[in-house]
BALOBA-1460 file (C-alpha; in Angstrom, 3 decimals):
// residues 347
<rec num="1" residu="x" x="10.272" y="-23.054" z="-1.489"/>
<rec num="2" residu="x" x="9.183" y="-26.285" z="-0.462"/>
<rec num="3" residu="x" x="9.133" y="-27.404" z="3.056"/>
<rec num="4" residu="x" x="10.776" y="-30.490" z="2.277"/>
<rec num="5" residu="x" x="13.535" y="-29.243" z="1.380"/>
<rec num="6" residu="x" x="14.098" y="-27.308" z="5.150"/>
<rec num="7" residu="x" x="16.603" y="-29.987" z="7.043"/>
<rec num="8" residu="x" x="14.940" y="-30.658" z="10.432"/>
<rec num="9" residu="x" x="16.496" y="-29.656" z="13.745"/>
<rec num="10" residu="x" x="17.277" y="-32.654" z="14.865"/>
<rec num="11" residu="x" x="19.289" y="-33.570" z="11.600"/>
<rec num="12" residu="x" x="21.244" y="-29.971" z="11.366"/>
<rec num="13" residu="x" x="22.740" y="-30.082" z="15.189"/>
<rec num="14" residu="x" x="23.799" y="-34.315" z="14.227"/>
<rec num="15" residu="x" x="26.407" y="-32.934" z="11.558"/>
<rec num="16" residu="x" x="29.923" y="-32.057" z="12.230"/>
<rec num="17" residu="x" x="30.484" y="-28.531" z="12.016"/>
<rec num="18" residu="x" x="32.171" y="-27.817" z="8.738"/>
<rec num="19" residu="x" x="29.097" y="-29.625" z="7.304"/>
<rec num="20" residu="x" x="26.444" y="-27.871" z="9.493"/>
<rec num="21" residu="x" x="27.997" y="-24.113" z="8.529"/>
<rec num="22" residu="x" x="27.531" y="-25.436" z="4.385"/>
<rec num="23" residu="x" x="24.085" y="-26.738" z="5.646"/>
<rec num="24" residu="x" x="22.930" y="-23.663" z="6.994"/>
<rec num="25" residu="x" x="24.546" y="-21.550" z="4.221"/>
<rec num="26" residu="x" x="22.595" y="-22.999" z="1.781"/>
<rec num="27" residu="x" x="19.669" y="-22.567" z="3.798"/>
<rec num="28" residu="x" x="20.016" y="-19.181" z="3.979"/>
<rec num="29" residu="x" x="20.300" y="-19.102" z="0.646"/>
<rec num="30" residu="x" x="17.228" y="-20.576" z="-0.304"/>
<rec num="31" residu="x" x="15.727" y="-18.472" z="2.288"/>
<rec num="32" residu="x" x="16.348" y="-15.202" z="0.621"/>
<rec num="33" residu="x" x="15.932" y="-16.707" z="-2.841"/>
<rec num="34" residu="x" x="12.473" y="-17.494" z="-2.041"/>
<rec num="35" residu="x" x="11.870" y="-14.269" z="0.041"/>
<rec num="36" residu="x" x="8.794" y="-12.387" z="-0.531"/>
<rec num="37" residu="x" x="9.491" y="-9.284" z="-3.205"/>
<rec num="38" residu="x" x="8.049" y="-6.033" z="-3.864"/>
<rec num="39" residu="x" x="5.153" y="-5.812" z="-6.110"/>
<rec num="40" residu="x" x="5.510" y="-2.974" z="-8.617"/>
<rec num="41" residu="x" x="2.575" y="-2.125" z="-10.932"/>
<rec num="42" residu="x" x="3.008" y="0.345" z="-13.866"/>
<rec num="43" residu="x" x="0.037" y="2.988" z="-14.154"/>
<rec num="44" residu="x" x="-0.292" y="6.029" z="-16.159"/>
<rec num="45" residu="x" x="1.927" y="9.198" z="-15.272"/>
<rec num="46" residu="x" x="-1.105" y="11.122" z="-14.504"/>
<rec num="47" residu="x" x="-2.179" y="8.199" z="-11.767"/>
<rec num="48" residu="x" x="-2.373" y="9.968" z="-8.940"/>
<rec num="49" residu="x" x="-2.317" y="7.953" z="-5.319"/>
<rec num="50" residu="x" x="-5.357" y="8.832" z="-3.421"/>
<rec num="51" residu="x" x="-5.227" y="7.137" z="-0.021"/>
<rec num="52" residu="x" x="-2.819" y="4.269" z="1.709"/>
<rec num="53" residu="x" x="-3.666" y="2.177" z="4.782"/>
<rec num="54" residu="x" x="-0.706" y="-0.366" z="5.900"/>
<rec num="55" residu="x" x="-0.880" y="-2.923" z="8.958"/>
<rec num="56" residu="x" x="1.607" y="-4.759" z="10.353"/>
<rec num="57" residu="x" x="-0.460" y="-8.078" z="11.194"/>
<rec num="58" residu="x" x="-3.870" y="-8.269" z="10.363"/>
<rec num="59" residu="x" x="-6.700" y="-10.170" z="7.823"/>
<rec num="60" residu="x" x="-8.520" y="-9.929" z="4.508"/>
<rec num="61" residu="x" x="-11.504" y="-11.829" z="3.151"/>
<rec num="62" residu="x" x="-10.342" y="-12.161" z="-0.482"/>
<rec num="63" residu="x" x="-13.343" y="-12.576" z="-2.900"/>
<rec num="64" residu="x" x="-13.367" y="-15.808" z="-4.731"/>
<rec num="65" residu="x" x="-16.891" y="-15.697" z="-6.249"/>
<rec num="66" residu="x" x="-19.813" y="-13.632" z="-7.353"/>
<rec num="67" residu="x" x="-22.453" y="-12.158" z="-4.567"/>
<rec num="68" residu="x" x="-25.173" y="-15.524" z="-4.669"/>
<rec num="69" residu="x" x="-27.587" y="-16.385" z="-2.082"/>
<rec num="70" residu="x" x="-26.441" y="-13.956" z="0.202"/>
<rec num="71" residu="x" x="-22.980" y="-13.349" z="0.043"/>
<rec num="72" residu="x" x="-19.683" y="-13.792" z="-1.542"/>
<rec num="73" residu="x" x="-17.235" y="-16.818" z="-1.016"/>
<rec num="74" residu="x" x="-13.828" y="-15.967" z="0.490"/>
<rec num="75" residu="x" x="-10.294" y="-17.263" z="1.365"/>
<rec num="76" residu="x" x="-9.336" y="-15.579" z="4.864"/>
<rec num="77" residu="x" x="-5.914" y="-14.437" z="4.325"/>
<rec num="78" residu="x" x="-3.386" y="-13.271" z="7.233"/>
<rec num="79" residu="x" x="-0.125" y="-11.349" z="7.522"/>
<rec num="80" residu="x" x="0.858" y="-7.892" z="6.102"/>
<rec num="81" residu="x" x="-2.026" y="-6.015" z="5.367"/>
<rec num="82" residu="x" x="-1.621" y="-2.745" z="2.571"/>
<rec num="83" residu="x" x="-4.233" y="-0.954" z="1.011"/>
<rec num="84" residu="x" x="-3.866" y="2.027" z="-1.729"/>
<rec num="85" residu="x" x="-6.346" y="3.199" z="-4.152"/>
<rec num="86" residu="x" x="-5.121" y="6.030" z="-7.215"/>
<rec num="87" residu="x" x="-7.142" y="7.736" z="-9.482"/>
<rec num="88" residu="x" x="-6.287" y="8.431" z="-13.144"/>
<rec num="89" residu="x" x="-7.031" y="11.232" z="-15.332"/>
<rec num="90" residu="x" x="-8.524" y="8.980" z="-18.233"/>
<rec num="91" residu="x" x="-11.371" y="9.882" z="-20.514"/>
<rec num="92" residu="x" x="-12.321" y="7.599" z="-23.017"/>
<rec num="93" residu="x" x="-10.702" y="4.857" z="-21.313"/>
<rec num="94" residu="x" x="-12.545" y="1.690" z="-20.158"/>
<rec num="95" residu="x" x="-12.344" y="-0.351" z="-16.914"/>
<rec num="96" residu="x" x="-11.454" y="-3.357" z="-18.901"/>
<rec num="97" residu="x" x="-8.606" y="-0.661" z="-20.631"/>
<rec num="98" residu="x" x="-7.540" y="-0.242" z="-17.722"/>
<rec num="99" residu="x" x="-7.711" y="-3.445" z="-15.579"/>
<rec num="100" residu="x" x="-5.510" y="-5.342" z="-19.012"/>
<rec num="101" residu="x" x="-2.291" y="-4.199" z="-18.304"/>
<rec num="102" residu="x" x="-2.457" y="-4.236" z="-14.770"/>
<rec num="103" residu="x" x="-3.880" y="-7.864" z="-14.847"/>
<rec num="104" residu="x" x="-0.896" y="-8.958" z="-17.309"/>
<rec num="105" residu="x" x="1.837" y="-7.255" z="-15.025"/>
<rec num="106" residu="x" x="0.205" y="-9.707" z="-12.275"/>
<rec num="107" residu="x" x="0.834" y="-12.728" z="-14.096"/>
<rec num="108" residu="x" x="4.216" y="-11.681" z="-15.262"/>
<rec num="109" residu="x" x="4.931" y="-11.150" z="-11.368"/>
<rec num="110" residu="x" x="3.946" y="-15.065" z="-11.179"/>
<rec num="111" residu="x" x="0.011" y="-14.418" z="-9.583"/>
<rec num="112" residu="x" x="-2.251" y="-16.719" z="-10.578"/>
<rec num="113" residu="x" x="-5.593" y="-15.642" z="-11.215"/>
<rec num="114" residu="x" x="-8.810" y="-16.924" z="-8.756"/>
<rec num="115" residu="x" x="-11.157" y="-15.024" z="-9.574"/>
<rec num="116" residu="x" x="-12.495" y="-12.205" z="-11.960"/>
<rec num="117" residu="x" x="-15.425" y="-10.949" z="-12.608"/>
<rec num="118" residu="x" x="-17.564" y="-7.849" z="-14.589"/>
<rec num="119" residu="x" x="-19.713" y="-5.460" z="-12.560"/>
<rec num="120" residu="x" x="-23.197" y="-7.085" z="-13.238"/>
<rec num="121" residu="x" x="-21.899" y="-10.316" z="-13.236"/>
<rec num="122" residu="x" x="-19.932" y="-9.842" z="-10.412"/>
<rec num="123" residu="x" x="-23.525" y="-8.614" z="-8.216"/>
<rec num="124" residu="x" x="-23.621" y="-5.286" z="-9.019"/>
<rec num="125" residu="x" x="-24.744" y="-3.074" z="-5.901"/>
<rec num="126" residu="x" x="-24.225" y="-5.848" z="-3.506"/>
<rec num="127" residu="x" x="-20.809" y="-7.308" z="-4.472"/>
<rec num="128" residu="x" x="-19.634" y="-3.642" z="-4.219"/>
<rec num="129" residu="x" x="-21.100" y="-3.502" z="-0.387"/>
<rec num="130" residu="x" x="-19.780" y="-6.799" z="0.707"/>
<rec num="131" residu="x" x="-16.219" y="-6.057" z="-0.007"/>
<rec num="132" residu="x" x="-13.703" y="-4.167" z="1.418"/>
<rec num="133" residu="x" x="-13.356" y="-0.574" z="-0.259"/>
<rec num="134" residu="x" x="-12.200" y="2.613" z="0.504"/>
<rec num="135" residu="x" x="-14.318" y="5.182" z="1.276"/>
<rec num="136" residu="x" x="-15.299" y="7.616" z="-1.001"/>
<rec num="137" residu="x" x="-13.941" y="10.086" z="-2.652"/>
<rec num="138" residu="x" x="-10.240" y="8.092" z="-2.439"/>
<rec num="139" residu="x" x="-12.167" y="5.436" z="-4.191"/>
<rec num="140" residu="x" x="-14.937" y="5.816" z="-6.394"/>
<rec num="141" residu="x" x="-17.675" y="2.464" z="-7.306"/>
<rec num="142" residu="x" x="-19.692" y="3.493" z="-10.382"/>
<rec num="143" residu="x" x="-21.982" y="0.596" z="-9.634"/>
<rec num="144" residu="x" x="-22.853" y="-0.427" z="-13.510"/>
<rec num="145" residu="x" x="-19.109" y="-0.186" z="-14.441"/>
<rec num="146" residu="x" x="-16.478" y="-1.803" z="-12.611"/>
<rec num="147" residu="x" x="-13.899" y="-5.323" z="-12.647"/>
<rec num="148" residu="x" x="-12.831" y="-7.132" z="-9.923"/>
<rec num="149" residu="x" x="-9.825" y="-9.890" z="-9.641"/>
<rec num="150" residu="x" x="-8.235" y="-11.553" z="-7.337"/>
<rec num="151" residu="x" x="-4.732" y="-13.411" z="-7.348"/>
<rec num="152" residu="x" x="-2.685" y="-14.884" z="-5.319"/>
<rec num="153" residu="x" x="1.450" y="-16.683" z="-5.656"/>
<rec num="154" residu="x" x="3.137" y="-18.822" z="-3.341"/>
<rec num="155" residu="x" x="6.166" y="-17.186" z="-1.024"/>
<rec num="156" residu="x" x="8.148" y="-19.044" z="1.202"/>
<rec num="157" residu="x" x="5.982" y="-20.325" z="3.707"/>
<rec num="158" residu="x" x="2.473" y="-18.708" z="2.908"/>
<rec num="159" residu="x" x="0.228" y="-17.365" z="-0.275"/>
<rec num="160" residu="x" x="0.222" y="-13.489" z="-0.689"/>
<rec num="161" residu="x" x="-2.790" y="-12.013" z="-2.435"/>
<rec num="162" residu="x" x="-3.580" y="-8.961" z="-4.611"/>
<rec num="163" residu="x" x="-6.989" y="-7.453" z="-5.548"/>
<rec num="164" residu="x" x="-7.749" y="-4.844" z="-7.829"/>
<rec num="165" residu="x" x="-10.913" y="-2.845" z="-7.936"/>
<rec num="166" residu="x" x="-10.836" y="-0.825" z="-11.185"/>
<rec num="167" residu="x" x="-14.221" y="1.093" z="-12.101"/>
<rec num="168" residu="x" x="-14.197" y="4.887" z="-13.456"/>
<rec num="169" residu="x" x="-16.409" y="8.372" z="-13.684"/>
<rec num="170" residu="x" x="-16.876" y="10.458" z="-16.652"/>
<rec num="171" residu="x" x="-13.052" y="11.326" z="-16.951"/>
<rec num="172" residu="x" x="-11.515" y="9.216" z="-14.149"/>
<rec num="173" residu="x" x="-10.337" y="6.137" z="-13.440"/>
<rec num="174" residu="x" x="-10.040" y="4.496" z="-9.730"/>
<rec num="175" residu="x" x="-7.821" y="1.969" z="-8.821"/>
<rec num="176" residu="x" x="-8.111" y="-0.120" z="-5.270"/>
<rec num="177" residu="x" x="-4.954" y="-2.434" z="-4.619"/>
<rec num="178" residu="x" x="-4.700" y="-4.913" z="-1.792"/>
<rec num="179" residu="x" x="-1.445" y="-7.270" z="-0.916"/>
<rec num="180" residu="x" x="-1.743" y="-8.939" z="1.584"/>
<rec num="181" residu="x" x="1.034" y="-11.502" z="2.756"/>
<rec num="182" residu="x" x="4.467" y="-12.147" z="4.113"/>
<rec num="183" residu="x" x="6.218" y="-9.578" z="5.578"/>
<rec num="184" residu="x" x="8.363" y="-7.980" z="2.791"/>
<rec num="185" residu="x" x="11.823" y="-6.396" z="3.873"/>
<rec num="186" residu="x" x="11.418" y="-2.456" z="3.471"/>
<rec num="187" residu="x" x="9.488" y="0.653" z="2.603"/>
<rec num="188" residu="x" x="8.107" y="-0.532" z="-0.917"/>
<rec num="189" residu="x" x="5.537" y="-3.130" z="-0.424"/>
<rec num="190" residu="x" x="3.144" y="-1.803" z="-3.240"/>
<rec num="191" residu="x" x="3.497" y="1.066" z="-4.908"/>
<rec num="192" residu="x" x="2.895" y="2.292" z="-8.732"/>
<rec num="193" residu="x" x="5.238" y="3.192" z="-11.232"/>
<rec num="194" residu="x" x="4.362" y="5.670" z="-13.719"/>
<rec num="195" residu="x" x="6.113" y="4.078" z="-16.836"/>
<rec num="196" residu="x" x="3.427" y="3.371" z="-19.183"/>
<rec num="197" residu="x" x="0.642" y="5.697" z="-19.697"/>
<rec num="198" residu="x" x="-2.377" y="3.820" z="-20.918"/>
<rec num="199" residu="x" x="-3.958" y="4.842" z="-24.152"/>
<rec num="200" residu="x" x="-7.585" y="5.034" z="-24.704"/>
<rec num="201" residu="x" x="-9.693" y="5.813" z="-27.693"/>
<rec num="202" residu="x" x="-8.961" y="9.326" z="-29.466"/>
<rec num="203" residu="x" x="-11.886" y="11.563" z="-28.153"/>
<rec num="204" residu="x" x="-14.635" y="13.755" z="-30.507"/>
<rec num="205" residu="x" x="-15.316" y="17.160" z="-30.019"/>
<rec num="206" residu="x" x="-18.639" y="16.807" z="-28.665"/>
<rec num="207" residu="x" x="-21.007" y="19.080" z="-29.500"/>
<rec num="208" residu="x" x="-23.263" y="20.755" z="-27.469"/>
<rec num="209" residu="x" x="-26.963" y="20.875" z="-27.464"/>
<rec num="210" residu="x" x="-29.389" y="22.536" z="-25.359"/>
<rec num="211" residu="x" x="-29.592" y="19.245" z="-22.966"/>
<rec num="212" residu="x" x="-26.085" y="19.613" z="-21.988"/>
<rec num="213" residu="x" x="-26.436" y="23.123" z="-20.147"/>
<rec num="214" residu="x" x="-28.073" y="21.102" z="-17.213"/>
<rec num="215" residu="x" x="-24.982" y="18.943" z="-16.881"/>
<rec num="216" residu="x" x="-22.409" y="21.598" z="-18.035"/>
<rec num="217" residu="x" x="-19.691" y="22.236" z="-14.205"/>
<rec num="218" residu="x" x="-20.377" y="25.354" z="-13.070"/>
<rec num="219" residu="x" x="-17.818" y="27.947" z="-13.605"/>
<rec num="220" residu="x" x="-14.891" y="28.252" z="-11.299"/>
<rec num="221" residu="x" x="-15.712" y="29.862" z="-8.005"/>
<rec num="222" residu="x" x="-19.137" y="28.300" z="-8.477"/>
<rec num="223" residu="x" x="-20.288" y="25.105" z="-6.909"/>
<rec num="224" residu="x" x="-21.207" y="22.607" z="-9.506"/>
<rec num="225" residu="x" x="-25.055" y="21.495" z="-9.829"/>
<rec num="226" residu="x" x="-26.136" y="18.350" z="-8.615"/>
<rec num="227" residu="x" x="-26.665" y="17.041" z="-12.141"/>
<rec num="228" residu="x" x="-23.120" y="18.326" z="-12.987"/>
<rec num="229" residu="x" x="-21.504" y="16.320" z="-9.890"/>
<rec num="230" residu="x" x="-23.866" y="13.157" z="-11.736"/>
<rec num="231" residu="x" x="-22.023" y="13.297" z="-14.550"/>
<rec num="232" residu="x" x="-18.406" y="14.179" z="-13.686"/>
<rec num="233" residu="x" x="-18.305" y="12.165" z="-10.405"/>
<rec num="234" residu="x" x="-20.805" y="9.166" z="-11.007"/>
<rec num="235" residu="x" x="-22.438" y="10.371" z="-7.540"/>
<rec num="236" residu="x" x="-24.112" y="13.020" z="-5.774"/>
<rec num="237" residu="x" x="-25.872" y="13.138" z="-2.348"/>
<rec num="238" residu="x" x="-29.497" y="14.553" z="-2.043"/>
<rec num="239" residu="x" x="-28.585" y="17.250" z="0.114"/>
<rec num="240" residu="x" x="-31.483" y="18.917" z="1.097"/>
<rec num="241" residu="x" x="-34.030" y="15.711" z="1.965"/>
<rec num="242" residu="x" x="-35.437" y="15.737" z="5.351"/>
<rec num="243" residu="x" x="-37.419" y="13.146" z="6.887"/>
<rec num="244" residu="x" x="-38.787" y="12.801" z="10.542"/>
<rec num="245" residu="x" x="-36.366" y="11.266" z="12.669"/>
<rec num="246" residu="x" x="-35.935" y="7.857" z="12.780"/>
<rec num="247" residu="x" x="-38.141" y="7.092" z="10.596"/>
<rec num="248" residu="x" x="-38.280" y="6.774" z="6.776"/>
<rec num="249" residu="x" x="-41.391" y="9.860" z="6.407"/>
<rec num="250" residu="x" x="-40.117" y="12.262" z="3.993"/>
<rec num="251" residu="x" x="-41.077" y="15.815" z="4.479"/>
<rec num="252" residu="x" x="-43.083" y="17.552" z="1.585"/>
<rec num="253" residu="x" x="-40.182" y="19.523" z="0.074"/>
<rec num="254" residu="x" x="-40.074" y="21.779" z="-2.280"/>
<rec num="255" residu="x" x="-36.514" y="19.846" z="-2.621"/>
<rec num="256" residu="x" x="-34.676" y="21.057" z="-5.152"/>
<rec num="257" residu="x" x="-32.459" y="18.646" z="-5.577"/>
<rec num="258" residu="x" x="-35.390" y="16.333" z="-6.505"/>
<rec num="259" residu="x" x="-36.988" y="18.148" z="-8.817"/>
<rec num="260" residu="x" x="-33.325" y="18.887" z="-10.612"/>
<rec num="261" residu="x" x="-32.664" y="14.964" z="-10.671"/>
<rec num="262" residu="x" x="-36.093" y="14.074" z="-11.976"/>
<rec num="263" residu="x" x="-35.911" y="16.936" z="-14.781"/>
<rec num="264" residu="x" x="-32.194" y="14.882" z="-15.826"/>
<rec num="265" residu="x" x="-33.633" y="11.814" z="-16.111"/>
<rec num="266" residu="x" x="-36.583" y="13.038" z="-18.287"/>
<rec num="267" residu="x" x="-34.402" y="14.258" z="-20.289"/>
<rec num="268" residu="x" x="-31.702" y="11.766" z="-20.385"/>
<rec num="269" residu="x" x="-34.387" y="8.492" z="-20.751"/>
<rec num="270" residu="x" x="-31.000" y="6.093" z="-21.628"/>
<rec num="271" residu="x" x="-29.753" y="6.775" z="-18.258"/>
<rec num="272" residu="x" x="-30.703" y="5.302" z="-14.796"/>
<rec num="273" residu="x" x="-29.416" y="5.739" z="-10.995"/>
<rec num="274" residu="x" x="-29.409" y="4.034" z="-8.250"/>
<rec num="275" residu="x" x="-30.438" y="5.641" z="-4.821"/>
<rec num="276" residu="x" x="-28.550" y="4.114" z="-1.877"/>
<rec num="277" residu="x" x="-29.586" y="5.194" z="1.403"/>
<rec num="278" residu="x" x="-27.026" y="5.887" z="4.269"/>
<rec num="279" residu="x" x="-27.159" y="6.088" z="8.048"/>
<rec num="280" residu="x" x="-24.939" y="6.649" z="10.756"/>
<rec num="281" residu="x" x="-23.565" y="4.382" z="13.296"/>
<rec num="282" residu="x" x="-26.435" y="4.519" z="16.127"/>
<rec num="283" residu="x" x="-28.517" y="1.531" z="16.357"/>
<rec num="284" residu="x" x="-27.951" y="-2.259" z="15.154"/>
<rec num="285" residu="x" x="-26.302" y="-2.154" z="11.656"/>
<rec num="286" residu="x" x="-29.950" y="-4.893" z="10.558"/>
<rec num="287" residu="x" x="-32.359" y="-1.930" z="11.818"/>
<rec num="288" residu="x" x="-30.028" y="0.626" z="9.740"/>
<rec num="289" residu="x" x="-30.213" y="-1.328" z="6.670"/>
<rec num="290" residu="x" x="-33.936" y="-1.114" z="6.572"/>
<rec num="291" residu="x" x="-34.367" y="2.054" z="7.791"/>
<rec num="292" residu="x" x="-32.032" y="3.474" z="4.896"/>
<rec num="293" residu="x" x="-33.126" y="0.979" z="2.336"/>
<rec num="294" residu="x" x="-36.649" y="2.496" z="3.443"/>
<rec num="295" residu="x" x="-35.606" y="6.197" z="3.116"/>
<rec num="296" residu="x" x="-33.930" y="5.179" z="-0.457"/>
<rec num="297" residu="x" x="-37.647" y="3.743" z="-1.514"/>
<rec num="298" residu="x" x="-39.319" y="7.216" z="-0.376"/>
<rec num="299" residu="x" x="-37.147" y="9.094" z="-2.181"/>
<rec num="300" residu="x" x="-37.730" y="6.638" z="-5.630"/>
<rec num="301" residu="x" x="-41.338" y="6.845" z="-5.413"/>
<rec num="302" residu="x" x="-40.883" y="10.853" z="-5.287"/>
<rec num="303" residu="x" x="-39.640" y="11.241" z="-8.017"/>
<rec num="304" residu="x" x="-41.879" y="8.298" z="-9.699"/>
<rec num="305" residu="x" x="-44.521" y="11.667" z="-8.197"/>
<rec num="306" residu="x" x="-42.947" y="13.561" z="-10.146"/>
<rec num="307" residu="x" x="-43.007" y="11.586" z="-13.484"/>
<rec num="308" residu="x" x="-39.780" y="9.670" z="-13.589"/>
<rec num="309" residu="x" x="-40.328" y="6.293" z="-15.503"/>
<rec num="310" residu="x" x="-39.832" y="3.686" z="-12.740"/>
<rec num="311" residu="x" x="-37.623" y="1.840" z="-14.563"/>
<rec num="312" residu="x" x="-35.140" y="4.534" z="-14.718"/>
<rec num="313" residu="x" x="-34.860" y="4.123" z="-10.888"/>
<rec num="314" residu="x" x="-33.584" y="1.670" z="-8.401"/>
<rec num="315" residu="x" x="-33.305" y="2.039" z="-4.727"/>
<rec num="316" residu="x" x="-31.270" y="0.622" z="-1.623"/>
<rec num="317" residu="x" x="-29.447" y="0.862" z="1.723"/>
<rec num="318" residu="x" x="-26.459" y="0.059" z="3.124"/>
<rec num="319" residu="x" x="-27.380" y="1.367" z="6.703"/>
<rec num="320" residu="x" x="-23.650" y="2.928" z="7.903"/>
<rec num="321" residu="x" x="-21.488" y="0.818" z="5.971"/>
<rec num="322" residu="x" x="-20.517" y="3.554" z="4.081"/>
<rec num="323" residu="x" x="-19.721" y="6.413" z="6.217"/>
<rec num="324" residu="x" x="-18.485" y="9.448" z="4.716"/>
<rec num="325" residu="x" x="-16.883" y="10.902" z="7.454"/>
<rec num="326" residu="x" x="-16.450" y="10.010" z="11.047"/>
<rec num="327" residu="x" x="-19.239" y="9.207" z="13.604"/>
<rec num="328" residu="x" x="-17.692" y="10.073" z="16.414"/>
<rec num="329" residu="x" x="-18.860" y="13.923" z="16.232"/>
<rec num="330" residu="x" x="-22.726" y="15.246" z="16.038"/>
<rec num="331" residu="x" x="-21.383" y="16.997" z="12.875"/>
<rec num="332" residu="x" x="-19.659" y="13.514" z="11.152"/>
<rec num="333" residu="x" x="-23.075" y="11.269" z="12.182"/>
<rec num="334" residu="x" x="-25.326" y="14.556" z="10.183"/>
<rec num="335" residu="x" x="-23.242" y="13.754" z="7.380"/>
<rec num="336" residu="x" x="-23.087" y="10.096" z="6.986"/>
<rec num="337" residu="x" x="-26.985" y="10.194" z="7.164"/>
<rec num="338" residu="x" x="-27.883" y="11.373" z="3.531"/>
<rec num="339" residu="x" x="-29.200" y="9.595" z="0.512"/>
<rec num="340" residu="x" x="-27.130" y="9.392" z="-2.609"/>
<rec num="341" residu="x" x="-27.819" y="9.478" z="-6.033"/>
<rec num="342" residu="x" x="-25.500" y="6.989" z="-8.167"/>
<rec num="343" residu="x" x="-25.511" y="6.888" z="-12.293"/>
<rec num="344" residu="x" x="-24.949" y="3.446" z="-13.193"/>
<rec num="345" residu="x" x="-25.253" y="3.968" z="-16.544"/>
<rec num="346" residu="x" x="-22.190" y="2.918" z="-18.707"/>
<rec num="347" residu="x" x="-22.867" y="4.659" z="-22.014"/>
């Protein structure tokens, strides 16, 4: 509604009465015309909502560009502040397969797009680190494969703004949704629907070869190898690493989560990962970047020891941006410090 169109104080209390009641009537009217509405978005009926963080008043930084030169530009936006990420059971499908209908359903809603953009093109590892997502496993970044956009539509008196994250694993699809924005009347501020399953590609048998036993899940009651949690999760920490404290030494090993990562990629010369390197909260977050960014690059040039092509490897750190867990316990700071393994190969 336009502002203009609101009489002025001064004006309303001037009129006789029988004219100020109409007045305010139609007001009102265009008041609740105009009022923010719910924002509905149809996903799969397998989706599957994974985690959902709601506040009252508070801010986002909504992405309007690529990561360039250091960062990413961003409109500050205030008011209601809801988070949700889902996950979809959805082999075969693409990001883009999924991100289509979702992205329609926006417009439809009246959003207007600002800005989208395509996992490389977007910045790759750092776009993902400097925006807002949920923490793993609610919300899962395969850092070679995900889409980004950001919208926004006019309500009454302020913009409100959705993003969607969209990026997948072997046979899942994640789904990050932010609204922020007026405050809209009720429980349902953004929820999903599960009216239109998406479609993807009919699936081939595969068939197996002797490669695939290294990346087969383990059987149930076992826990799944490290190259098995590679392929069906996109991630998997380096468990048993240990380096002198505070520093970015690694021991000598044997680790045999090394030596099981290096044997995949020798095998699997298409693919690459990406090792990011994790800390926990002690310390300045600029000294944890480097030290983690540090271990990450010790852990690349062991397995570069133990014959991975070099170019099948990237490393980096996001210090303890990233926490798994909480770091207010001994046990939840031993956890966040690890150094994770990330496929971000698309094919």
């Amino acid at each position: 509604m336009n502002k203009a169109s609101i009489l002025p104080l001064a004006v309303l209390m001037a009129l006789p009465w029988p004219v100020l009641a109409a007045a305010q009537s139609v007001q009102a009217a265009a008041v609740t015309a105009t009022a923010p509405r719910a924002m509905v978005l149809d996903l799969p009926t397998n989706a599957r909502r994974t985690a959902a963080q709601e506040t009252d008043l508070g801010s986002y930084k909504v992405p309007i560009s690529r990561y360039e030169q250091g960062r990413i530009q961003s409109v500050w936006a205030e008011g209601e502040v809801h988070r949700q990420a889902w996950q979809i059971q959805a082999p075969g499908l693409t990001t883009l397969q999924i991100l289509a209908p979702l992205r329609t359903q926006l417009a439809d809603a009246g959003f207007d797009t600002i800005f989208e953009c395509e996992a490389r093109d977007c910045g790759g590892f750092d776009f993902r680190y400097a925006t807002d997502v949920l923490p793993e496993p609610d919300m899962h970044v395969d850092l070679g494969d995900f889409r980004f956009i950001s919208a926004h539509r006019m309500g009454s008196d302020r913009p409100e703004y959705i993003t969607l994250l969209v990026s997948r694993s072997a046979g899942r699809g994640f789904v990050q949704m932010i609204r922020v924005g007026p405050h809209i009347p009720g429980d349902t501020v953004l929820t999903a629907s599960t009216k239109s399953p998406m479609q993807g590609p009919p699936q081939a048998t595969p068939v197996a070869t002797p490669q695939d036993a290294a990346v087969r899940p383990a059987q149930e009651g076992q826990t799944p190898t490290l190259t098995a949690r590679l392929e069906a999760q996109g991630r998997a920490v380096l468990e048993d690493l240990d380096f002198t404290p505070g520093s970015a030494t690694l021991g000598q090993g044997p680790f045999p989560t090394l030596a099981s990562l290096a044997s995949y990629l020798k095998t699997h010369p298409d693919r690459s990962v990406t090792l990011v390197g994790h800390t926990d909260a002690e310390g300045s977050l600029a000294a944890n970047i480097a030290l983690s960014k540090n271990r990450a690059g010790a852990v690349r040039q062991r397995l570069a020891d133990l014959g991975v092509p070099s170019g099948q490897i990237t490393a980096d750190g996001v210090g303890y941006l990233s926490p798994l867990t909480s770091n207010l316990t001994a046990e939840g700071r031993s956890r966040n410090r690890r150094v994770e393994a990330i496929l971000d190969t698309v094919q």
